[in-house]
C-alpha positions in Angstrom: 6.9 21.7 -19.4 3.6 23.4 -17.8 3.7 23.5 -14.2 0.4 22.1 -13.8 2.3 18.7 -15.0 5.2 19.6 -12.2 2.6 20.0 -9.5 1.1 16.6 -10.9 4.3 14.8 -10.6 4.9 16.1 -7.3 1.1 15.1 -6.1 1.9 11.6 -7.2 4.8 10.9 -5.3 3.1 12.1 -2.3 0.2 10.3 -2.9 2.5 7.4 -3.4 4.6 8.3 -0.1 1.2 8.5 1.9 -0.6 5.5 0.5 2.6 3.5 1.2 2.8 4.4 4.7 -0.5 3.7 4.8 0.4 -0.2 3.7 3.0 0.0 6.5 0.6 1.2 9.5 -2.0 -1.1 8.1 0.5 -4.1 7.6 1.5 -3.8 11.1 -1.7 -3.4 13.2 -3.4 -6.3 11.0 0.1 -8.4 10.7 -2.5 -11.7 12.8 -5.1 -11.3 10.4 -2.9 -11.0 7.5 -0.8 -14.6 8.3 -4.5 -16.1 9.2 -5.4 -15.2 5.9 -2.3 -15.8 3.7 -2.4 -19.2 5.4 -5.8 -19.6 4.3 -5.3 -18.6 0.7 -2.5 -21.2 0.4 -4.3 -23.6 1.8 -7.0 -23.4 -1.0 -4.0 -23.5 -3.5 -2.9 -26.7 -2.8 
């Protein structure tokens, strides 16, 4: 294995780890906006 594919792997799940904390910080300041919407969006569902 070359270890420009290690160092790939590793960016990846860092990448990963950031863009998921990302969600979480993001999920949690917009959390009125986001049941607003959801609401919304099942609304036009039905």
């Amino acid at each position: 294995m070359c270890p420009t594919k290690a160092l790939h792997l590793v960016d990846n799940t860092d990448i990963a780890r950031v863009s998921k904390r990302k969600r979480e910080l993001t999920f949690n300041t917009d959390f009125g906006d986001l049941t607003l919407f959801q609401q919304a969006q099942s609304g036009e569902a039905k």
